[in-house]
Backbone as numpy.savetxt, mean C-alpha at the origin, in Angstrom:
# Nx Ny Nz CAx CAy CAz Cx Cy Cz
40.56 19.71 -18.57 40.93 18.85 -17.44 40.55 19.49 -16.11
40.63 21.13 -16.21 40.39 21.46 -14.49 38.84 21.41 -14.82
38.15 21.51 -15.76 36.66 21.76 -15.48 36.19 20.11 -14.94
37.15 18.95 -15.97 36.88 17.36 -15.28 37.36 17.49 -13.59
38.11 17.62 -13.07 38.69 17.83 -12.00 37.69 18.56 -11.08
37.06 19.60 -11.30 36.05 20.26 -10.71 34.94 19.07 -10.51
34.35 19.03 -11.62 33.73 18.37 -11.32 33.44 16.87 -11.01
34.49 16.49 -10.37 34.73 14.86 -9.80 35.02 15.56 -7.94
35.57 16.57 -7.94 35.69 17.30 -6.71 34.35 17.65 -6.34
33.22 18.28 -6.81 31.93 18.16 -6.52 30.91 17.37 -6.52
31.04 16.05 -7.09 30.58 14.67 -7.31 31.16 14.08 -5.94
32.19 14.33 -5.18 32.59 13.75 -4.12 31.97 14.09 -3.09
31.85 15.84 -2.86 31.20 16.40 -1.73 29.68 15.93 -1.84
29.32 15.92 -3.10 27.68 15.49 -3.10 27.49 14.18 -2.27
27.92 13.21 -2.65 28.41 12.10 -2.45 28.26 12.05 -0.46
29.26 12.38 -0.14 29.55 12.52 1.47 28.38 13.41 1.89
27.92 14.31 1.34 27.02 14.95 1.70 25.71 14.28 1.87
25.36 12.99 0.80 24.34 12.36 1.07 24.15 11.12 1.63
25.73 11.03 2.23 26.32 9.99 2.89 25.49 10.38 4.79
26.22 11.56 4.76 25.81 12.27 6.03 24.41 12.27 6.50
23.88 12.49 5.35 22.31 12.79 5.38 21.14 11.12 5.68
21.63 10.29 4.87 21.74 8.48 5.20 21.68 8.62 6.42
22.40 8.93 7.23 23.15 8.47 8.37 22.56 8.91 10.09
22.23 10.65 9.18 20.89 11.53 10.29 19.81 10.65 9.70
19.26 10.28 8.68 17.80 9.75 8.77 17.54 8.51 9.05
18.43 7.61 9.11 18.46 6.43 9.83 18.07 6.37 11.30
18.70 7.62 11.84 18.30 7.53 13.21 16.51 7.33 13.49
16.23 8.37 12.80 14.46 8.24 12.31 13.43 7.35 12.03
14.39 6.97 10.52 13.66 5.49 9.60 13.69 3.96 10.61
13.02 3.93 11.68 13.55 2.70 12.09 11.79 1.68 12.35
11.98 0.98 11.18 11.20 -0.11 10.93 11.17 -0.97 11.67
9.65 -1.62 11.83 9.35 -2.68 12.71 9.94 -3.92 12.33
10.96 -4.92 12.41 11.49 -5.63 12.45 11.04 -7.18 13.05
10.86 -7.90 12.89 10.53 -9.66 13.15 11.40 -10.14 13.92
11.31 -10.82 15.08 12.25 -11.94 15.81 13.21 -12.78 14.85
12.60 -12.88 13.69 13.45 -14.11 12.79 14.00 -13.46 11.78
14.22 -11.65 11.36 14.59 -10.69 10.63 15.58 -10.52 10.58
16.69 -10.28 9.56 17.98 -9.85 9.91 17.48 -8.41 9.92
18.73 -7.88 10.60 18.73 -6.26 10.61 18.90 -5.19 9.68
19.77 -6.45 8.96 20.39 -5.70 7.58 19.37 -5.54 6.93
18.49 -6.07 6.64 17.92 -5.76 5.58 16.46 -4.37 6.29
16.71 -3.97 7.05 16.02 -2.92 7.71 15.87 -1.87 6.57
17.11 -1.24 5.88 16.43 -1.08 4.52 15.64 -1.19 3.58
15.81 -2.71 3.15 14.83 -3.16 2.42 13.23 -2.69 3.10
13.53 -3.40 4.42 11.57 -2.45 4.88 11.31 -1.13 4.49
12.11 -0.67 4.40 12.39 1.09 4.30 11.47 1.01 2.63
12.96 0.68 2.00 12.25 0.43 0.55 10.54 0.18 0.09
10.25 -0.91 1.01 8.90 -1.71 0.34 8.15 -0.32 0.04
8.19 0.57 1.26 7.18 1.14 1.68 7.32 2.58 0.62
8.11 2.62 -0.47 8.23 3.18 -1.31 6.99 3.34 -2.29
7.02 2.31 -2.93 5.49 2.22 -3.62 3.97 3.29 -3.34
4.18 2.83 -1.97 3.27 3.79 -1.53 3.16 5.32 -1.34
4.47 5.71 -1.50 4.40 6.82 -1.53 4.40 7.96 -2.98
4.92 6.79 -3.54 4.79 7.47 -5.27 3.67 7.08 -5.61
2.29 6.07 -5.29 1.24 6.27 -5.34 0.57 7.58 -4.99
0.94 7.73 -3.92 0.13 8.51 -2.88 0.37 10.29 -3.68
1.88 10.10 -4.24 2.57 11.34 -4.93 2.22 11.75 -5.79
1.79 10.73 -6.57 0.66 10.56 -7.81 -0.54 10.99 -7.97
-1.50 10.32 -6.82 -2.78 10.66 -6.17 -2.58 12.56 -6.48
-2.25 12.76 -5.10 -2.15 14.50 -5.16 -1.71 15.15 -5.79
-0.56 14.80 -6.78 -0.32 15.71 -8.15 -1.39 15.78 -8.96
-2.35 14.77 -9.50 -3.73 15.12 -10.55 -4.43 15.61 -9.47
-4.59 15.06 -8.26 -5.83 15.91 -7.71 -5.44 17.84 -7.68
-4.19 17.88 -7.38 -3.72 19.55 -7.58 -4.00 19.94 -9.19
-3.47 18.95 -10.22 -3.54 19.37 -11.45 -5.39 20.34 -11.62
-6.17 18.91 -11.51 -7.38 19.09 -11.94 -7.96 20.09 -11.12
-7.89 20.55 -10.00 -8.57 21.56 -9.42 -8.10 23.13 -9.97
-6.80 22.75 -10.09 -5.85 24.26 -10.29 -6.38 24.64 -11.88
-6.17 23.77 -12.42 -6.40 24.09 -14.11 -7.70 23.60 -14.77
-8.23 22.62 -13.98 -10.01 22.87 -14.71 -11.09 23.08 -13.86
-11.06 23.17 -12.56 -12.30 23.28 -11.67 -11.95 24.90 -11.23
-10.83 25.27 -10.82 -10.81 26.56 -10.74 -11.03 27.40 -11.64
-10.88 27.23 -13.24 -10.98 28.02 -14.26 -12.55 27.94 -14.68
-12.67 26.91 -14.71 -14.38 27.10 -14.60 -15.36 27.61 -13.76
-15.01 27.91 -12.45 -15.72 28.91 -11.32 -15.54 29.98 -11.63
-14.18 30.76 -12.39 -13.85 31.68 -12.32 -14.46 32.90 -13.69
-15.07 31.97 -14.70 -15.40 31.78 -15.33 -16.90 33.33 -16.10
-17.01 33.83 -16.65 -17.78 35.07 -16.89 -18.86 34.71 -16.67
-19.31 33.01 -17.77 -20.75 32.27 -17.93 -20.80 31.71 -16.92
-21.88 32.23 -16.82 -22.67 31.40 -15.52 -23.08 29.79 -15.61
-23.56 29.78 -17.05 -23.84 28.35 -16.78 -22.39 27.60 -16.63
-21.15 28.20 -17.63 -20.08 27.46 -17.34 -19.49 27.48 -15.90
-20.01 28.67 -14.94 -19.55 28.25 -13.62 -20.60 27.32 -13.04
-22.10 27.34 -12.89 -22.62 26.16 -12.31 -21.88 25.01 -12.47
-21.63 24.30 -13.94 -21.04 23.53 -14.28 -19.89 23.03 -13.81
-19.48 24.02 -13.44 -17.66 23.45 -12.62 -18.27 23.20 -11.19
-19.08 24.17 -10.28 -19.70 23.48 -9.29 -20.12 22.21 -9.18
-20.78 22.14 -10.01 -21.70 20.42 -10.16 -20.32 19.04 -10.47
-19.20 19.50 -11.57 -18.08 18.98 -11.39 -17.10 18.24 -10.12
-16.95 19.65 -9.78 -15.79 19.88 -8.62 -16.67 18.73 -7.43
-18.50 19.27 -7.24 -18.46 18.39 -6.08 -18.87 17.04 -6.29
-19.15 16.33 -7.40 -18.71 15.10 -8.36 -17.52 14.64 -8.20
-16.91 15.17 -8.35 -15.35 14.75 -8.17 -14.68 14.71 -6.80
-15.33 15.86 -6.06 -14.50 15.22 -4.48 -15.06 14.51 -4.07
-16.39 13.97 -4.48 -16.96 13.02 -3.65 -16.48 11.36 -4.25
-16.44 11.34 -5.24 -15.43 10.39 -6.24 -14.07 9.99 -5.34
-12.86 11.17 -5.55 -11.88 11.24 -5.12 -11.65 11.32 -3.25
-13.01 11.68 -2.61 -12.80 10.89 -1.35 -13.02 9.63 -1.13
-14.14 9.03 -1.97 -14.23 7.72 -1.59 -13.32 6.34 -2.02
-12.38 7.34 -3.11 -10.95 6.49 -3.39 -10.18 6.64 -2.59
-10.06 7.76 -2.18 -8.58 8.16 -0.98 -9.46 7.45 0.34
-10.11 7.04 0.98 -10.34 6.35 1.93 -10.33 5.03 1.92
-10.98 4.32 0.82 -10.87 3.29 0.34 -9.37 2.74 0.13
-8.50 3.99 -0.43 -7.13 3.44 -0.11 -6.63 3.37 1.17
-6.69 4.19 1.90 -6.06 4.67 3.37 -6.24 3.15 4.16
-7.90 3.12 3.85 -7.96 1.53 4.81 -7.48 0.51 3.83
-7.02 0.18 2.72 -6.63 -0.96 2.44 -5.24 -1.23 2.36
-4.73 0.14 3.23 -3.25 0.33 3.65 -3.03 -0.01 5.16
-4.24 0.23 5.70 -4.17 0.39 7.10 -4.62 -0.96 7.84
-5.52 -1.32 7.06 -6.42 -2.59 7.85 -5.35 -3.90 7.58
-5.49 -4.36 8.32 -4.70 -5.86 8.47 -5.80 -7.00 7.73
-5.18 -7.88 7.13 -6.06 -8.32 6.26 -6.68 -9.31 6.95
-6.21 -9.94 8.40 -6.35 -10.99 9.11 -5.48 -11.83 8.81
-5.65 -12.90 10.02 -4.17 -13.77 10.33 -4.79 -15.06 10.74
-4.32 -16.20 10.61 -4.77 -17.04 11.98 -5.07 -17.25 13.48
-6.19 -17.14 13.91 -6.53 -16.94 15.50 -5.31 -17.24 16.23
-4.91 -17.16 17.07 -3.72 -17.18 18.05 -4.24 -18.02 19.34
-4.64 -18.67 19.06 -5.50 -19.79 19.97 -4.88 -21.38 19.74
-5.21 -21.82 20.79 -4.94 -23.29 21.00 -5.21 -24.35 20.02
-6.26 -24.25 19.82 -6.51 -25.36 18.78 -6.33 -25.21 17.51
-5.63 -24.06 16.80 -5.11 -23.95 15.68 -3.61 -24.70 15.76
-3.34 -25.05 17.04 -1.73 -25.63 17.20 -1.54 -26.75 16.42
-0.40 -26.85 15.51 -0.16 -28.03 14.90 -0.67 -29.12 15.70
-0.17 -29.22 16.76 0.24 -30.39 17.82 -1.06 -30.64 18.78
-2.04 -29.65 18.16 -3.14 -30.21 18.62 -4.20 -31.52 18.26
-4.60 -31.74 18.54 -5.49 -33.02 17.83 -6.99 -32.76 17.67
-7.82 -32.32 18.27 -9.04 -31.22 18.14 -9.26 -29.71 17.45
-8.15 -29.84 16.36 -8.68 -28.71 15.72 -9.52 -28.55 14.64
-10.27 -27.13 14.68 -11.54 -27.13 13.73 -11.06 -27.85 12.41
-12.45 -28.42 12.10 -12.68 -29.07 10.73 -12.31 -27.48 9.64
-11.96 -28.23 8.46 -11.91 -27.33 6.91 -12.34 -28.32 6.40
-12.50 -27.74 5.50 -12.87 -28.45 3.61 -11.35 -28.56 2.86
-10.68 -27.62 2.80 -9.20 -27.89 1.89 -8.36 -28.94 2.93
-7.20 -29.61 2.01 -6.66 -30.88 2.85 -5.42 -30.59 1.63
-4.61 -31.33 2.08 -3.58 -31.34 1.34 -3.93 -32.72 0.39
-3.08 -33.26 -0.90 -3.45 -34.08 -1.70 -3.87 -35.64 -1.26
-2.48 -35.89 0.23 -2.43 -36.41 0.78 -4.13 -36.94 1.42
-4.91 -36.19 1.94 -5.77 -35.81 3.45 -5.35 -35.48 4.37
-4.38 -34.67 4.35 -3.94 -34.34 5.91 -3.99 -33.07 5.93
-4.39 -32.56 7.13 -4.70 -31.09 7.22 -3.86 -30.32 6.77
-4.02 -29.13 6.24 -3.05 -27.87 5.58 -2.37 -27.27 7.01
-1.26 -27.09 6.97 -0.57 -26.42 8.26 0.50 -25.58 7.91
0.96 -24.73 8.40 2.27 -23.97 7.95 3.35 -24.62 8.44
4.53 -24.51 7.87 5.35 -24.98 8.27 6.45 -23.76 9.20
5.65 -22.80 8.55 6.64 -21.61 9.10 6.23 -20.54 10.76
5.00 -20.86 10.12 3.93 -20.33 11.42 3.83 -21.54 12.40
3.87 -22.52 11.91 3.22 -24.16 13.07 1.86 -23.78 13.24
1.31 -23.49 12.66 0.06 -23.25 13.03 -1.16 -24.02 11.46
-2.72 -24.65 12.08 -2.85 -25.30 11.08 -3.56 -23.86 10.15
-3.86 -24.40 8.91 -4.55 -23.15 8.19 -5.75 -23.14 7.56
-6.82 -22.24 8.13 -8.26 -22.60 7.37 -8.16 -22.12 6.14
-9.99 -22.85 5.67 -9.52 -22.48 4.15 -9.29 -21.19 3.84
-8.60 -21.26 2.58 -8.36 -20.03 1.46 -7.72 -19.44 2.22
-6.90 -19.97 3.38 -5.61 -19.29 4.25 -4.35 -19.61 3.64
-2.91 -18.64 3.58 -2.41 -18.60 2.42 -1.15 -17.93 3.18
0.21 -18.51 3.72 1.38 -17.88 4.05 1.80 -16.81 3.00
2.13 -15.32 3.87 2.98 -14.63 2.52 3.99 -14.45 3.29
5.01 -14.59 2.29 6.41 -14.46 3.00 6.80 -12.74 3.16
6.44 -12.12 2.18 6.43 -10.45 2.40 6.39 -10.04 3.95
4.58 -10.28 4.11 4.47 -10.15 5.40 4.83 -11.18 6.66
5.51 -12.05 6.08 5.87 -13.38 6.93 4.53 -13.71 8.14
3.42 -13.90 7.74 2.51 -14.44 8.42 1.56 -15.25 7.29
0.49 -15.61 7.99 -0.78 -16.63 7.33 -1.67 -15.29 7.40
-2.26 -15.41 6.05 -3.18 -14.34 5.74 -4.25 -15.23 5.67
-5.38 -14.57 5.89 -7.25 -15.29 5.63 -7.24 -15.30 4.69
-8.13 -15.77 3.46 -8.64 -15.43 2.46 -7.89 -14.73 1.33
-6.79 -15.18 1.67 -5.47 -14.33 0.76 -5.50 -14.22 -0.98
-5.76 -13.22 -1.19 -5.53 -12.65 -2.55 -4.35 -12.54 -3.06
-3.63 -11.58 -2.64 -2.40 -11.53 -3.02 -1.86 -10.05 -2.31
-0.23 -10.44 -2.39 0.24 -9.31 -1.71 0.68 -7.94 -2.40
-0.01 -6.95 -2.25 0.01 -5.85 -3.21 1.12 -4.96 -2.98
2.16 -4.75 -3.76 3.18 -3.55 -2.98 2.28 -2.64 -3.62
1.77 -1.61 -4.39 1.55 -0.29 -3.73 0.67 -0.12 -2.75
0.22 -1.48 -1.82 -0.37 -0.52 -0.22 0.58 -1.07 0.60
1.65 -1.89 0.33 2.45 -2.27 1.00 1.41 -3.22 2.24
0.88 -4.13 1.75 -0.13 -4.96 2.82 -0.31 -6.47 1.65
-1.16 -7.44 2.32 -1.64 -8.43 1.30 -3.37 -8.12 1.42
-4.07 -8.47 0.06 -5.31 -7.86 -0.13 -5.92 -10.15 0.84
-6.53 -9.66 1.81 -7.11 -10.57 2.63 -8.52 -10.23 2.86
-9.17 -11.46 3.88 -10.21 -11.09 4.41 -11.20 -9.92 4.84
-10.36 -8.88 5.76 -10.48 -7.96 5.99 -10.38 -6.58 5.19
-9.85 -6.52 4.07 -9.49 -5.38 3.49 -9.42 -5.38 1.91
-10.20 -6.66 1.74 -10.67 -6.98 0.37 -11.45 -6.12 -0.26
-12.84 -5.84 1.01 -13.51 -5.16 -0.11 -13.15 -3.51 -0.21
-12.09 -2.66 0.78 -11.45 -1.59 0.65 -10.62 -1.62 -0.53
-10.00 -2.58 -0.60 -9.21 -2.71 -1.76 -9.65 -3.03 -3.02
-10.65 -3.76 -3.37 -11.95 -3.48 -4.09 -12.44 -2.39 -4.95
-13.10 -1.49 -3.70 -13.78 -0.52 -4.32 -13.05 0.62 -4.17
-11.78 0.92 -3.84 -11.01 1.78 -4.21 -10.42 2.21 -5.75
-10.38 1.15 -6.19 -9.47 1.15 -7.72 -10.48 1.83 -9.18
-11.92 1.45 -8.75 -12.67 1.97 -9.50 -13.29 3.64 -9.67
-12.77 3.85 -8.36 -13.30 5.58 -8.24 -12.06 6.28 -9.26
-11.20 6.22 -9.14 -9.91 6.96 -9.71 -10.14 7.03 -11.31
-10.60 5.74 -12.04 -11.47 6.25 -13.38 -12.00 6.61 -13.52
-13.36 7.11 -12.69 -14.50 7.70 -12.83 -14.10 9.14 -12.64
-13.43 9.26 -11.90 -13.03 10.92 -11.80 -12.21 10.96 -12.84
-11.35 10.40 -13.30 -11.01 10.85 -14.60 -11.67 10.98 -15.67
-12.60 10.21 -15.64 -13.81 10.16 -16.99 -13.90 11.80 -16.62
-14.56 12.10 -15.36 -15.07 13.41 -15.12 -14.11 14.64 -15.65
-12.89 14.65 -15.64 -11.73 15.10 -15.60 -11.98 15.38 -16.87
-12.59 14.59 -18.06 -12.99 15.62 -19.87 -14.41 15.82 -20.12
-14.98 16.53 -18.86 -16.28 16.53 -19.38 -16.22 18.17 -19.74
């Protein structure tokens, strides 16, 4: 019973202790927030942006793995040809593994595009540009949430609460929606990370 007792007495201090700690990093964590946002859920923004970082945590744990335990052991190596070999590797592979880690960075960073912020996209306009998509009806596609009308393959996400271009879909691990702009980053990022692994049993 005193060892249960102990330890419900140290389950408490942990507890308040990471209560405290909440409380200093809040001051910090303070997310960009929307006019039409509750506050409360300021967390939740906190959260989304999780994904990305156990990606990212991910990323640099194999990239540490593979250098530490097969590109370094192979330089270090007596045979020469087995050290050329890790040379010819290693710079195979960072060149691989940079053009994924950039390819990610911008398809985290770039905005995928939005609807122009101009006049004649206004619902309430009567001269706005022609599209090809229409609703079943014929009447132009418009948001109801934005008021704004929407060209084609334009696509509200509620995540990001705007009209995306060319909207794919909204990806949580870059914490963005894959759009117009950052399609083809998002693209040709996903394919380097196998190839260096292929490399990773040669």
């Amino acid at each position: 019973r005193s060892h249960f007792g102990s330890s419900l007495v140290w389950l408490a201090r942990r507890a308040s202790t990471i209560r405290s700690f909440g409380a200093k990093a809040s001051r910090y964590l303070k997310p960009t927030l929307h006019s039409n946002q509750d506050p409360m859920s300021a967390g939740w923004e906190v959260a989304k942006k999780c994904p990305v970082v156990f990606v990212s945590s991910i990323i640099l744990t194999l990239y540490v793995i593979y250098v530490r335990t097969h590109g370094v052991t192979m330089l270090r190596s007596s045979d020469i040809a087995r050290s050329s070999r890790g040379w010819i590797q290693l710079c195979i592979f960072h060149i691989l593994f940079s053009l994924m880690a950039i390819s990610y960075t911008l398809a985290i960073m770039v905005q995928p595009g939005s609807v122009p912020n101009s006049p004649e996209w206004t619902v309430d306009k009567q001269d706005a540009p022609e599209t090809v998509e229409t609703k079943r009806s014929g009447a132009r596609r418009h948001c109801k949430w934005c008021c704004r009308y929407k060209p084609d393959r334009c696509h509200h996400c509620r995540v990001c609460r705007s009209c995306v271009l060319r909207m794919d879909h909204h990806c949580p691990w870059i914490h963005n929606c894959v759009g117009y702009f950052n399609y083809k980053c998002a693209g040709t990022g996903r394919p380097q990370l196998p190839r260096a692994k292929t490399l990773s049993l040669c």
